[in-house]
matplotlib code that plots the C-alpha trace (Angstrom):
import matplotlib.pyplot as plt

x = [17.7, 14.8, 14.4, 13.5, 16.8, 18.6, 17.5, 18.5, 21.8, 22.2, 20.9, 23.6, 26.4, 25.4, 25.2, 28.7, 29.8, 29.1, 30.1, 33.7, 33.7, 32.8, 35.6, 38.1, 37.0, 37.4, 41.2, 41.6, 40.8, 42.6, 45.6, 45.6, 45.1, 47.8, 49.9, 49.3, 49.5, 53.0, 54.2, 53.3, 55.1, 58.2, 57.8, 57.4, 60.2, 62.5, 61.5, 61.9, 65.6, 66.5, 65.2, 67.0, 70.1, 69.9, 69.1, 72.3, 74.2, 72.8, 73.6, 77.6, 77.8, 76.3, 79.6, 77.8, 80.1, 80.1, 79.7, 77.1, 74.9, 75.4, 74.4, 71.3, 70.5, 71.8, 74.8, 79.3, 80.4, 82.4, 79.0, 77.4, 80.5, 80.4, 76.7, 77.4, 80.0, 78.1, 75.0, 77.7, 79.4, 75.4, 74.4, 77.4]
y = [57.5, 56.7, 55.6, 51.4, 51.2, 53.1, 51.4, 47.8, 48.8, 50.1, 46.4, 45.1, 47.0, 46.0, 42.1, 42.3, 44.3, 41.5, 38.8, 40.7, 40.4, 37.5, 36.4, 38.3, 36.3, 33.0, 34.1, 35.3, 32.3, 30.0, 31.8, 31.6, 27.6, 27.6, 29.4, 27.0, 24.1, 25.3, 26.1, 22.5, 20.8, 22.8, 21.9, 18.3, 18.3, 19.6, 16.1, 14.1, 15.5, 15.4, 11.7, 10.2, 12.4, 10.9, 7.1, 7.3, 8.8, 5.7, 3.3, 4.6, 4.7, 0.9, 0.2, 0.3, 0.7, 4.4, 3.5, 1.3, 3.9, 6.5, 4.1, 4.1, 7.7, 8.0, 10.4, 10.1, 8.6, 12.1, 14.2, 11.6, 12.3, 15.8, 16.0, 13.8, 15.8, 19.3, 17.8, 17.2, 20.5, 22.1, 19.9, 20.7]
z = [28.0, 29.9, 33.3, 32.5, 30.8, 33.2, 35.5, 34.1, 33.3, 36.7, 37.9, 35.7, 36.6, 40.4, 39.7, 37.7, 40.7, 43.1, 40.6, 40.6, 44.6, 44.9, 42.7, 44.1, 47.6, 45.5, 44.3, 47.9, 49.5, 46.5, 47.5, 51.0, 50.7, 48.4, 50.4, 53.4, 50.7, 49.6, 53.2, 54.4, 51.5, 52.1, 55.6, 54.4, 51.8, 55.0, 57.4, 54.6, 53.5, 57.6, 57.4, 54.4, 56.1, 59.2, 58.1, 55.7, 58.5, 60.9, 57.6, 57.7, 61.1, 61.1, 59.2, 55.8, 53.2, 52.2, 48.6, 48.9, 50.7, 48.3, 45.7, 47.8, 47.8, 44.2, 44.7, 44.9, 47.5, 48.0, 47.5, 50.3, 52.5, 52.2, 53.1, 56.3, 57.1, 56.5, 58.7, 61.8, 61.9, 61.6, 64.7, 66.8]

ax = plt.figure().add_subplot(projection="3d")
ax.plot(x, y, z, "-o")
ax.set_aspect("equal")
plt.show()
């Protein structure tokens, strides 16, 4: 083979080299934001569930009827009750 074509196939084994690199940085960095994406909406989804806990708690304690709050949050009265009642034995 002589040394010209050698010598552009070398070239273009170096290019796809860096192109490869340079996408594995891409997918590195893609996953690294999505990581951090998915960690702040589970840390999201967790203060929004503690909020709607604590305002149906606050609506019960308000003398709310029971059934009319879980109406609210779309679940049994009992289901409702239970989760109140799980989120007071977790907080002492």
């Amino acid at each position: 083979m002589p040394a010209e074509q050698r010598t552009l196939i070398t070239r273009a084994i170096e290019r796809a080299e860096e192109q490869l690199l340079q996408l594995r940085g891409v997918q590195t960095g893609t996953a690294d934001v999505t990581r951090q994406l998915l960690r702040s909406l589970r840390h999201s989804a967790g203060l929004s569930d503690n909020a709607w806990k604590r305002t149906a708690l606050a609506a019960a304690n308000a003398g709310i009827p029971l059934e009319e709050v879980a109406r609210w949050v779309d679940m049994t009265p009992d289901a409702l009750m239970n989760m109140l009642t799980a989120g007071q034995e977790d907080s002492g």
